[in-house]
C-alpha positions as CSV (number, residue, x, y, z in Angstrom):
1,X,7.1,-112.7,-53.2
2,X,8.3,-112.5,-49.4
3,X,5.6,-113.1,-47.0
4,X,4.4,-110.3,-45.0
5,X,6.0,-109.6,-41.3
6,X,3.3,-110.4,-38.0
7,X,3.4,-110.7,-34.6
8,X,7.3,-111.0,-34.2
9,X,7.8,-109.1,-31.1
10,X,6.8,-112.6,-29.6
11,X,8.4,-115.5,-29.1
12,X,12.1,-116.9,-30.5
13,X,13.5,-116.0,-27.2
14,X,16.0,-118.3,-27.7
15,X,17.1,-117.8,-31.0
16,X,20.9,-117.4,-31.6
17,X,22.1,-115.7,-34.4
18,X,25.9,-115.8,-35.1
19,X,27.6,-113.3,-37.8
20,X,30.9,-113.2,-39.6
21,X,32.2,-110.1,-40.9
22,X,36.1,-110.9,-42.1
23,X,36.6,-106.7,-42.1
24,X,40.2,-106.3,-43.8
25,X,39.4,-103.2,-45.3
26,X,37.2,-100.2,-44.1
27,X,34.1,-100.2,-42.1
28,X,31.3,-101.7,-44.6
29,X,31.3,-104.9,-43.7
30,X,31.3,-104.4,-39.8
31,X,28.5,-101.5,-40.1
32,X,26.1,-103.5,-42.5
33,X,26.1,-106.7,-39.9
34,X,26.0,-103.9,-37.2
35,X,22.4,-102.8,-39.0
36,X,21.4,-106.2,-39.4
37,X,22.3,-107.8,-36.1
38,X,20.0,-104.5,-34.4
39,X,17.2,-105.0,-36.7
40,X,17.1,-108.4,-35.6
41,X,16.7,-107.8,-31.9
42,X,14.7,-105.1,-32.7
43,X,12.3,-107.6,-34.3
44,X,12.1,-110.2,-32.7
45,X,12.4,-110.2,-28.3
46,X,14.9,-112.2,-26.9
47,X,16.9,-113.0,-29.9
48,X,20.8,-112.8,-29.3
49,X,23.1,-111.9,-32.2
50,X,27.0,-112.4,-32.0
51,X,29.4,-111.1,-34.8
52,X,32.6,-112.5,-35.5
53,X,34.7,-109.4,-36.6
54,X,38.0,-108.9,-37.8
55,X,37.5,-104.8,-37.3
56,X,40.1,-102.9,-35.1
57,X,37.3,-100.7,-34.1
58,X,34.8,-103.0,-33.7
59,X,33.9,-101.7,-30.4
60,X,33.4,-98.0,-30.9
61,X,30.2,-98.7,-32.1
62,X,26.9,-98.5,-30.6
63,X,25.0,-102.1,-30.7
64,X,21.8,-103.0,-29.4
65,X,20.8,-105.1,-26.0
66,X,21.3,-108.9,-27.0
67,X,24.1,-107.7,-29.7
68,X,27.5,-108.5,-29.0
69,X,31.0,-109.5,-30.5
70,X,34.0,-111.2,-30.7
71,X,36.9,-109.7,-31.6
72,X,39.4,-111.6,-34.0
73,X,42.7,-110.8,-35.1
74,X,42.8,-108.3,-37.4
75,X,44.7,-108.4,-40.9
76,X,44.9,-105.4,-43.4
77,X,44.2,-105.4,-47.3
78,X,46.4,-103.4,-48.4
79,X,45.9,-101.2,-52.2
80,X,47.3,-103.9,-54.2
81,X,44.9,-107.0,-52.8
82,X,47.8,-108.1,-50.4
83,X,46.9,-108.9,-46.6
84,X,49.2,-108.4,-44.1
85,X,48.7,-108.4,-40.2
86,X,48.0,-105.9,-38.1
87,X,50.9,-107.0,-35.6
88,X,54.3,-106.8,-36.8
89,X,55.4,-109.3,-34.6
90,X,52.9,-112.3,-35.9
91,X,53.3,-113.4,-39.4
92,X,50.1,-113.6,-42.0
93,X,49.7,-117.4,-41.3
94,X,50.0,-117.3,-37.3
95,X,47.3,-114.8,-37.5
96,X,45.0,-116.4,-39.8
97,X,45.6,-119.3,-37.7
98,X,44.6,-117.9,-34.7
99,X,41.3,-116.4,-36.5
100,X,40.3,-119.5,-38.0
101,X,40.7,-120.9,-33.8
102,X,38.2,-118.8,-32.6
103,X,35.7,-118.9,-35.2
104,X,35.4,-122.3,-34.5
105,X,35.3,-122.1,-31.0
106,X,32.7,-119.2,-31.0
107,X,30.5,-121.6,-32.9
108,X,30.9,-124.1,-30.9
109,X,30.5,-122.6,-28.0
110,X,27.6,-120.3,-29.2
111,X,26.0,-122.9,-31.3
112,X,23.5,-120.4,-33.2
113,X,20.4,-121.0,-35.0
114,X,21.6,-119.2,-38.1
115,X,24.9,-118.4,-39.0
116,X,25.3,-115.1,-41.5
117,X,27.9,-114.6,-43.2
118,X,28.8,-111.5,-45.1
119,X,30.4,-111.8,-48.7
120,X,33.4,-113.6,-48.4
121,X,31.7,-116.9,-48.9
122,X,34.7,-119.3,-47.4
123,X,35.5,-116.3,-45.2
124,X,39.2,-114.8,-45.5
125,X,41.5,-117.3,-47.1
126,X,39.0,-120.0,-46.6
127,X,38.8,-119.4,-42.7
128,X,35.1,-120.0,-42.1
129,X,34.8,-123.2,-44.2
130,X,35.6,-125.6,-41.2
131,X,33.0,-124.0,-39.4
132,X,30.6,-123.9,-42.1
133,X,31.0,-127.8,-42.6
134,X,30.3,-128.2,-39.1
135,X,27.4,-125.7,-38.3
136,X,25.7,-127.4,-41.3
137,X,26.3,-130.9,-39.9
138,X,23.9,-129.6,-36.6
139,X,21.1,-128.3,-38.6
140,X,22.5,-124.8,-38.4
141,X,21.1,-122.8,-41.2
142,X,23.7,-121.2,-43.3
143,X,23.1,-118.2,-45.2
144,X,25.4,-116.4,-47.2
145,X,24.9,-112.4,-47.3
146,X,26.2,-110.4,-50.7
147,X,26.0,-106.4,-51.1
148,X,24.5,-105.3,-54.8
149,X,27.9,-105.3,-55.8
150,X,30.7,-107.3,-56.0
151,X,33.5,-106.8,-58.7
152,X,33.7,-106.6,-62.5
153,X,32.7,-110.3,-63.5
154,X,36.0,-111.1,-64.8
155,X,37.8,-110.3,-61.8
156,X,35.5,-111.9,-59.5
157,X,35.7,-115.3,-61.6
158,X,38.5,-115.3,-61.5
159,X,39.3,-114.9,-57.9
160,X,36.3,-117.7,-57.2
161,X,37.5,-120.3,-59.4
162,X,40.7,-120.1,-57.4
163,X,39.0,-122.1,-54.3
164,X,35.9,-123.4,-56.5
165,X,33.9,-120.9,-54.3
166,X,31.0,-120.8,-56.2
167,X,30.4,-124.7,-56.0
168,X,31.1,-124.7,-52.7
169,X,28.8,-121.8,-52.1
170,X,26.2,-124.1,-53.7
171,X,26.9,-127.3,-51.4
172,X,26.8,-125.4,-48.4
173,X,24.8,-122.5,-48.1
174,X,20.9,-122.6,-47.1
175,X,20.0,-119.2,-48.3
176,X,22.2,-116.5,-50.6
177,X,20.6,-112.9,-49.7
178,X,21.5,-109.8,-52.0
179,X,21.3,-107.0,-50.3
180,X,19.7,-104.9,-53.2
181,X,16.8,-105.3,-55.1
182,X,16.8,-107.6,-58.1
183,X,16.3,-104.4,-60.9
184,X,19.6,-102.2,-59.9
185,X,22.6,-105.1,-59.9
186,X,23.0,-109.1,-60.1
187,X,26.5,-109.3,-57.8
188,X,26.7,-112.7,-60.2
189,X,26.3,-111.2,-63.3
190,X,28.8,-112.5,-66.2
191,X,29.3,-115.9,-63.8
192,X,28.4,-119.4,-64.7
193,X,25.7,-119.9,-61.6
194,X,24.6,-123.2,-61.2
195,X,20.4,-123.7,-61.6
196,X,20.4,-125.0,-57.7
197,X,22.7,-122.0,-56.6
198,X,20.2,-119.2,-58.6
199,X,17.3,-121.1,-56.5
200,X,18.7,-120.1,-53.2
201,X,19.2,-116.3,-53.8
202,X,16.8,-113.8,-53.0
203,X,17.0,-110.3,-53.3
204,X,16.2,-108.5,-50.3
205,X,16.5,-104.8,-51.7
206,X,18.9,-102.1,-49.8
207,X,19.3,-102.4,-46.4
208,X,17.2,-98.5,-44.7
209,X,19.2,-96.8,-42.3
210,X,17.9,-94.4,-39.3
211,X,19.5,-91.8,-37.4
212,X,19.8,-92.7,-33.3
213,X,17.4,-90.6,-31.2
214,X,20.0,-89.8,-28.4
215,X,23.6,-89.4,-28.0
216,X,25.9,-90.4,-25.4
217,X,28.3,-87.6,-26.0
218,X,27.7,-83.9,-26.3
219,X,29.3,-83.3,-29.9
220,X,28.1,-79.9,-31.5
221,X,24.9,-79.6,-33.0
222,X,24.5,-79.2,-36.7
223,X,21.9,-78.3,-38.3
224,X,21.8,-79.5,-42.5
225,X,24.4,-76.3,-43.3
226,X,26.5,-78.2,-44.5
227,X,28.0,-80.7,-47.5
228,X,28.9,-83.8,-45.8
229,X,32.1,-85.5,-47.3
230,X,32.7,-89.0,-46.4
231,X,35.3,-91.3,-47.4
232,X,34.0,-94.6,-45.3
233,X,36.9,-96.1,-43.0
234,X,39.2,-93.7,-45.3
235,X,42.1,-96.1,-45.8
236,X,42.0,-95.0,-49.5
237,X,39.9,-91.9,-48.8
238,X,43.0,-89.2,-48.8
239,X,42.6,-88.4,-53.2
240,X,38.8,-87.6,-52.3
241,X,39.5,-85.3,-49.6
242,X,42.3,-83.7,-51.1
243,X,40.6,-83.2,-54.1
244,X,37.2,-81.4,-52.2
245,X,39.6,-79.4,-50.1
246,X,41.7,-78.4,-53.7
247,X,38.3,-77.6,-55.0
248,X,37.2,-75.1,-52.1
249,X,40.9,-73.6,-52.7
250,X,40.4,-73.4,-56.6
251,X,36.9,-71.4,-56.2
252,X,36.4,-68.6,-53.8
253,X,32.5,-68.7,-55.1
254,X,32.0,-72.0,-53.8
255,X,31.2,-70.8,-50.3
256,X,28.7,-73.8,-49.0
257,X,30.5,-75.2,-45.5
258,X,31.3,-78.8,-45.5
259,X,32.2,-81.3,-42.8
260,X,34.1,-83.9,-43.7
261,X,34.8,-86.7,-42.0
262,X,38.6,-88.4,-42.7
263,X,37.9,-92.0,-41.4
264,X,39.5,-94.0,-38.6
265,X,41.9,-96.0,-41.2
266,X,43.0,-93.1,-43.0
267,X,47.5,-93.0,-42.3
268,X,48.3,-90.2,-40.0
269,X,50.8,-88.6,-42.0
270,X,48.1,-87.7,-44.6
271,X,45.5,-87.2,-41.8
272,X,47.4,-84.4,-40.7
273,X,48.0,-83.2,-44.6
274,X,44.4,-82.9,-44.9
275,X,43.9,-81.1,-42.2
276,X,46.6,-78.5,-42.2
277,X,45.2,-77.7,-45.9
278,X,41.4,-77.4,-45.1
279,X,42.2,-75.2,-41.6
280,X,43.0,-71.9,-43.8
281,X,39.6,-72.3,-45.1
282,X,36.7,-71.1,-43.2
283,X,34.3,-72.7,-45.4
284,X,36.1,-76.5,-44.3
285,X,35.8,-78.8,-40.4
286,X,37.4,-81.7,-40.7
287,X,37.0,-84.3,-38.1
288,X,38.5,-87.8,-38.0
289,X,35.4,-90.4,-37.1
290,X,31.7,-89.9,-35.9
291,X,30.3,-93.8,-35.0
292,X,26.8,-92.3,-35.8
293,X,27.5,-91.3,-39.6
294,X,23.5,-91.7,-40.1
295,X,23.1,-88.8,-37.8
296,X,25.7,-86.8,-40.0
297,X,24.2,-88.0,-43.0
298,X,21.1,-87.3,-41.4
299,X,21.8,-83.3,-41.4
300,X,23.3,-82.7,-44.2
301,X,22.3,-80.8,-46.8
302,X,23.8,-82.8,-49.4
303,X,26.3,-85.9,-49.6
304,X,29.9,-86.1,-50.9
305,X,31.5,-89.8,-51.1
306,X,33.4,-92.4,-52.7
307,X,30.0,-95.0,-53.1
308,X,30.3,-97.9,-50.9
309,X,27.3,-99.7,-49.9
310,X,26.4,-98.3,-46.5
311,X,26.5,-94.6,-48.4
312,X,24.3,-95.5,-50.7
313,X,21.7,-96.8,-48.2
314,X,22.2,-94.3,-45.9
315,X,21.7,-91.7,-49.3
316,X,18.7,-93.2,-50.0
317,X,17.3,-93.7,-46.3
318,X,17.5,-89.9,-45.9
319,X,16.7,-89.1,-49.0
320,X,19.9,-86.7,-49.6
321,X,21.5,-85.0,-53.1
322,X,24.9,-87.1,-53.8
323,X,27.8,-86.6,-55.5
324,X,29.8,-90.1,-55.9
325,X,33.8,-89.8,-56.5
326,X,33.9,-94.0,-56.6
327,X,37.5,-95.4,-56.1
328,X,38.8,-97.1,-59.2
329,X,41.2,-100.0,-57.0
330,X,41.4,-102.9,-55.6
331,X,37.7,-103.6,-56.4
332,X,35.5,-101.8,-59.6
333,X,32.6,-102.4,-57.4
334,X,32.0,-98.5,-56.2
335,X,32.6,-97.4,-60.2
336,X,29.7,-100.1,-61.5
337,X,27.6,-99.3,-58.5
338,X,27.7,-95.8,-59.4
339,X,27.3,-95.6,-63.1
340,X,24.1,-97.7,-62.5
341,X,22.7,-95.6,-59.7
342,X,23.5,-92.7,-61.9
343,X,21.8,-94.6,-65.0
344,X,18.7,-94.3,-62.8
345,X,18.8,-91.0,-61.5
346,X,19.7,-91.9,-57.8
347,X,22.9,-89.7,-57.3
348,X,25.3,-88.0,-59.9
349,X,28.7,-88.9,-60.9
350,X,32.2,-87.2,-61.4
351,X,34.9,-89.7,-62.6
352,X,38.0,-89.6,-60.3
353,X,40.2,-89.2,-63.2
354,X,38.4,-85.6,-63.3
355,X,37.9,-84.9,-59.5
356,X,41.5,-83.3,-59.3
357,X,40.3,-80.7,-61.6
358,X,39.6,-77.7,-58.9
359,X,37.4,-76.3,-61.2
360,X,35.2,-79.1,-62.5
361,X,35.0,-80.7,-59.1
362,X,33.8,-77.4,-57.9
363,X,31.4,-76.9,-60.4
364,X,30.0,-80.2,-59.8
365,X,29.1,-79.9,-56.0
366,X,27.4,-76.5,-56.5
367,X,25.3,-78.4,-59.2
368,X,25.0,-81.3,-56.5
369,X,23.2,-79.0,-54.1
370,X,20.5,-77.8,-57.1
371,X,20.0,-81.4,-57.0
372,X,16.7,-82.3,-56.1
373,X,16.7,-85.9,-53.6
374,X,16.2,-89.0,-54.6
375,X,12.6,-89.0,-53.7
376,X,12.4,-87.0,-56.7
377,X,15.0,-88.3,-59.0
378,X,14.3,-91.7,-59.2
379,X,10.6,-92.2,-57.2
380,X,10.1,-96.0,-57.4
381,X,13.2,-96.7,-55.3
382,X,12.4,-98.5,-52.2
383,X,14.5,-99.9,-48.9
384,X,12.9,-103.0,-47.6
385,X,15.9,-105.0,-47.2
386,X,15.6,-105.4,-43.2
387,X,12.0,-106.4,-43.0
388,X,12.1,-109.0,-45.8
389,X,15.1,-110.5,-44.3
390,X,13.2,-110.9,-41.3
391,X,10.7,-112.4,-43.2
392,X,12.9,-115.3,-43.5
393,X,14.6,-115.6,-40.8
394,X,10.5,-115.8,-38.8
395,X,9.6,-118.4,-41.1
396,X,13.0,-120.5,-40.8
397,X,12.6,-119.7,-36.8
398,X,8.8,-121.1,-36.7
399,X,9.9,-124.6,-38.3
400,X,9.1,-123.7,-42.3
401,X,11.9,-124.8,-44.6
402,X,13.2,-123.3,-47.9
403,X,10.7,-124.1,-50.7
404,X,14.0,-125.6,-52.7
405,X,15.3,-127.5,-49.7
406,X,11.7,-129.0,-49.3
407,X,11.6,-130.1,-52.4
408,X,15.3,-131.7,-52.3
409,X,14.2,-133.4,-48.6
410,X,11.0,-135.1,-50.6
């Protein structure tokens, strides 16, 4: 049981707060420590969160006073697992080089409180460990941040027992949060977890979203007319769009507008496929990247995506109808996230080996918007990842150790 939150608008005016977020691949990682890093200053007054991220947008987003970031190098994971930088003219290992640099020196020269990292344990290719070793010889507490879910077991074994993650996981790591509570998904299930390591974790539940109260652009008001399709940072978001646009094509019955959004990483070539095909139909406005997606999500009538973390949050936060395509590559994690939310009622589910059909998908999202919301569909759910983490992080802050490390010091 996680104590209750009081009086934390006082006080920790110092606290520092540094975050990693490796960000090869979409916008997930980025926007989840983005949540985190603003609840935090939110919470508690004169806290100062810095995230280390790898994102090449990193700065179109909006943070909160007392947020800020570093900007790394950025490297790419490409469909097939493979990284590759984002410069042509610096090889892989110059670049991780180079990253590994300045996370060290941004700890060092930040010298945080807390240190969060999000679920690449030793960061990419085993960047962060230096300055995990180090933070934790300075009393830094270390905690290690993991979404619902991770991979199929077997894949994720496999890739840990590579660098003997999960025993070093276990050595250095204060706290393991799962962001998701402990009845939808283990993120270690099918692993051999050590006794000490099982100890540490603590499941926070999902992580609520809510939409900003003011803009500081003038972008055109919309009103919940319309299907919001989302494919995240869209690097492998083209087959979902295509598909929904093929659909619209397919059925002149299905007549509901939808906005969808292609994603900053999304190639241009098929950027500009997508959008030559949806601008014969009426019914389609396709735009390339909104940095307030809770405010589209906000609106919509319904929801549209591929399943990644943030979606599901942001589904649940507002409380929308959803329709989850999940991607079947590199990772499984969108597929088992999304046959277990569907096993509970929290959004439905069309295979992507099916989505191509114009006719099935079609029929599916004008079933999607008889859908009632979650709300109804699955009642118990709750979001109470953000003030539970900040349950910890107040009692670490006033001077109260882990229960498990207490009894190790002893």
């Amino acid at each position: 049981m996680l104590p209750k939150v009081k009086g934390m608008s006082q006080g920790f005016r110092d606290a520092r707060i540094l975050m990693y977020s490796h960000d090869t691949f979409g916008l997930g990682h980025i926007r989840r420590c983005m949540t985190i890093a603003n609840h935090l200053v939110e919470t508690f007054q004169g806290a100062h969160v810095l995230i280390i991220s790898g994102a090449t947008i990193a700065g179109a987003f909006d943070y909160r006073s007392r947020v800020d970031y570093v900007k790394i190098p950025s490297v790419i994971k490409l469909r097939n697992g493979d990284y590759t930088s984002m410069d042509e003219h610096i090889n892989l290992e110059e670049t991780l080089e180079m990253r590994q640099a300045i996370i060290r020196q941004t700890a060092e020269s930040f010298q945080p409180d807390i240190f969060i990292v999000d679920k690449e344990p030793l960061g990419l290719r085993r960047e962060v460990e230096d300055t995990l070793v180090y933070l934790k010889s300075r009393g830094t507490l270390l905690v290690l941040g993991l979404r619902d879910v991770m991979d199929a077991p077997h894949l994720l074994d496999a890739e840990w027992r590579r660098n003997d993650v999960m025993a070093k996981i276990d050595q250095l790591y204060d706290h393991v949060w799962v962001y998701g509570p402990p009845d939808f998904h283990d993120p270690l299930t099918g692993l051999d977890v050590p006794p000490s390591l099982r100890r540490k974790m603590t499941f926070v539940g999902f992580l609520q979203r809510k939409a900003w109260k003011s803009r500081a652009t003038a972008l055109p008001k919309r009103d919940g007319d319309y299907i919001l399709v989302t494919t995240g940072g869209g690097g492998d978001g083209y087959e979902l769009v295509r598909d929904v646009i093929n659909a619209y094509q397919a059925d002149p019955d299905l007549t509901e507008k939808a906005l969808i959004v292609l994603g900053p990483y999304m190639p241009g070539e098929q950027r500009e496929t997508l959008k030559q095909a949806a601008a014969s139909h009426n019914c389609l406005e396709v735009i390339e990247f909104d940095n307030r997606m809770e405010d589209l999500i906000a609106n919509a009538r319904a929801i549209v995506a591929m399943g990644g973390y943030n979606t599901y949050c942001e589904i649940l936060s507002f409380d929308k109808p959803a329709l989850i395509i999940p991607r079947m590559v590199p990772r499984q994690e969108q597929l088992i996230r999304a046959m277990r939310a569907t096993e509970l009622g929290l959004v439905a589910m069309l295979h992507p080996d099916h989505s191509s059909d114009g006719m099935r998908l079609s029929a599916a999202i004008k079933e999607l918007l008889l859908r009632d919301p979650p709300s109804a569909t699955a009642p118990d759910y709750r979001l109470e990842g953000l003030p539970n983490l900040s349950a910890i992080v107040q009692e670490y802050l006033q001077g109260k150790r882990p229960d498990y490390l207490t009894a190790v010091e002893s």
